[in-house]
VMD Tcl script that draws the C-alpha trace (Angstrom):
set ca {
  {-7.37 11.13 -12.02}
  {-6.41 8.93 -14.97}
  {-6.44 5.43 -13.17}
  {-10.52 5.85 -11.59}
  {-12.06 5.99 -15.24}
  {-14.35 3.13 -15.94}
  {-13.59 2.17 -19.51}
  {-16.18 -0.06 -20.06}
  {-19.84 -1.26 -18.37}
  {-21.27 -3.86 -20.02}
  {-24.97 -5.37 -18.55}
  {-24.68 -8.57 -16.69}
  {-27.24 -11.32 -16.06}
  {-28.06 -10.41 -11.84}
  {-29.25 -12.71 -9.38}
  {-31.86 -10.42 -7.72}
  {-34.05 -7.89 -9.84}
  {-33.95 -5.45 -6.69}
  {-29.91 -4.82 -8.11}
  {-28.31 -4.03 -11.77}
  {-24.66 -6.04 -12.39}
  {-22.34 -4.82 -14.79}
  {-18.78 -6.45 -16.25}
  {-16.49 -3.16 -15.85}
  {-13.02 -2.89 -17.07}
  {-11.09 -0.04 -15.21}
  {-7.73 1.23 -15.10}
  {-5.30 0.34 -11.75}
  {-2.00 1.27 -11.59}
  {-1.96 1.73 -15.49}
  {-3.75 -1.88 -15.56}
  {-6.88 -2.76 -17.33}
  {-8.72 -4.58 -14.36}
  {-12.16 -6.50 -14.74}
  {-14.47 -6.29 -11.96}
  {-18.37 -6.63 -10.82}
  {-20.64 -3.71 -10.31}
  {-23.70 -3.67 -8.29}
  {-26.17 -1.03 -8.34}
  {-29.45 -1.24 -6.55}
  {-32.73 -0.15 -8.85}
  {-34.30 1.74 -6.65}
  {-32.58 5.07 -6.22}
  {-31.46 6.51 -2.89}
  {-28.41 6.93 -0.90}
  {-26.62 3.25 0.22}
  {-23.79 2.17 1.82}
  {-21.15 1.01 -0.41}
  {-18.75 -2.39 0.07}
  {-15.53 -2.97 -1.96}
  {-14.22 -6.88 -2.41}
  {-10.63 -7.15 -3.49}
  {-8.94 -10.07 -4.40}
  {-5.64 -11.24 -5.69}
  {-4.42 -13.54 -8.16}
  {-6.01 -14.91 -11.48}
}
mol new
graphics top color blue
foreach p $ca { graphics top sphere $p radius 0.5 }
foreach p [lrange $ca 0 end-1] q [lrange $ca 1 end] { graphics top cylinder $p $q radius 0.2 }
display resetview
């Protein structure tokens, strides 16, 4: 499915070194969207949480 590719990750500065940020750019609804990524360092199986907001 074309509109759940990530078509960019870029490293950003995080706030904890226990988690990795990255800028991403993905496609919605045919949209380049910017968002925040935050993957924990330590490697396992996590819960995950989405935060959507509208607007600029």
């Amino acid at each position: 499915m074309e509109n759940t590719r990530i078509l960019e990750k870029v490293m950003f500065p995080s706030p904890s070194p226990k988690v990795y940020m990255y800028l991403v750019t993905y496609l919605s609804a045919g949209l380049r969207v910017k968002g925040l990524l935050a993957e924990p360092v330590q490697e396992g199986v996590y819960e995950g949480m989405l935060y959507l907001r509208g607007g600029n």
